[in-house]
C-alpha positions in Angstrom: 0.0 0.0 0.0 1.4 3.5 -0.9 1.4 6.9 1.1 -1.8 8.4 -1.3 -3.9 5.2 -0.2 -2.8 5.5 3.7 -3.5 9.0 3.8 -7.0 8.5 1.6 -8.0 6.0 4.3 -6.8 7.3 7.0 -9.3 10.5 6.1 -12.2 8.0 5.7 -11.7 6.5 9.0 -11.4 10.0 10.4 -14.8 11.2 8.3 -16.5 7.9 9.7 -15.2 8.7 14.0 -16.1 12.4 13.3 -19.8 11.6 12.3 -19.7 8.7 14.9 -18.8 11.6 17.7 -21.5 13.9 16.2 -24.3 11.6 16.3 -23.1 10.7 20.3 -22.8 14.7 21.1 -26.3 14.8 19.2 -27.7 12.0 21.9 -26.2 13.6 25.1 -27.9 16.7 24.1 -31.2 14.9 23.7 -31.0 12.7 26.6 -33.4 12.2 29.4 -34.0 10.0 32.2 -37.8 10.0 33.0 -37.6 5.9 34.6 -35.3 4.9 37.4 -32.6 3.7 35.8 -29.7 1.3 38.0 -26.8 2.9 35.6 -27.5 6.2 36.5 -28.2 6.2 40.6 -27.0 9.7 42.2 -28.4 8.9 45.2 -30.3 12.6 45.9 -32.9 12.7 42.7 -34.1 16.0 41.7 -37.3 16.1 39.7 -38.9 18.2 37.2 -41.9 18.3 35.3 -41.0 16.9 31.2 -42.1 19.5 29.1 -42.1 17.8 26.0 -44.2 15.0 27.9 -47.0 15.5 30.3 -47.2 13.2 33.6 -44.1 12.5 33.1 -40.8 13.7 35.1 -37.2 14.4 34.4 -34.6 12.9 36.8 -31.9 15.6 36.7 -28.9 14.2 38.3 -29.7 10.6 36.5 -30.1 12.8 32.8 -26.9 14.4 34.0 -24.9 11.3 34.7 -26.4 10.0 31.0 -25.4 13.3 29.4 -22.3 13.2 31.0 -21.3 9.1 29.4 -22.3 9.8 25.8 -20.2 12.9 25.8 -17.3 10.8 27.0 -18.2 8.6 24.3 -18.1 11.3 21.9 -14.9 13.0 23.1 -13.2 9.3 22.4 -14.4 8.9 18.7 -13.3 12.9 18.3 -10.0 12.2 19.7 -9.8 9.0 17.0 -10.8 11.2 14.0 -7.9 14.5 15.1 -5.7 11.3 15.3 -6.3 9.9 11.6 -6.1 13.6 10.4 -2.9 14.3 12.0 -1.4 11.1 11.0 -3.0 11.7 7.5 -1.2 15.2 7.7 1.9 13.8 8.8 2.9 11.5 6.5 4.7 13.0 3.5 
């Protein structure tokens, strides 16, 4: 394999974990916990009323905790895709 198709892939890859990260940050910003959930148990819950569904009610600290994974999750696949580019730009 020569440089041109390392560097072509290598900016694929990083296309593909740039999009991947996207649609994560996309989903921590939409998240909500409304159920008792055992991944996300603070301990203290606050509550507050869903606006976007009525009777239902948001668990801050639980949405928080959710929010707070898929952005780790995001900032992993971001950290892949700077890696392909920089590799990518590296190489002669």
């Amino acid at each position: 394999m020569n440089v041109a198709c390392i560097k072509t892939l290598l900016s694929w890859v990083g296309i593909i974990l740039g999009l991947i990260s996207a649609y994560y940050w996309w989903r921590s910003s939409t998240a909500k916990v409304n159920e008792p959930d055992p991944r996300y148990i603070p301990g203290v819950e606050n509550l507050y009323a869903d606006p976007d569904e009525p009777g239902k009610q948001i668990r801050i600290n639980a949405t928080t905790m959710k929010q707070s994974h898929l952005s780790k999750i995001a900032s992993l696949y971001t950290a892949g895709a700077i890696i392909c580019q920089a590799i990518s730009t590296a190489l002669p």
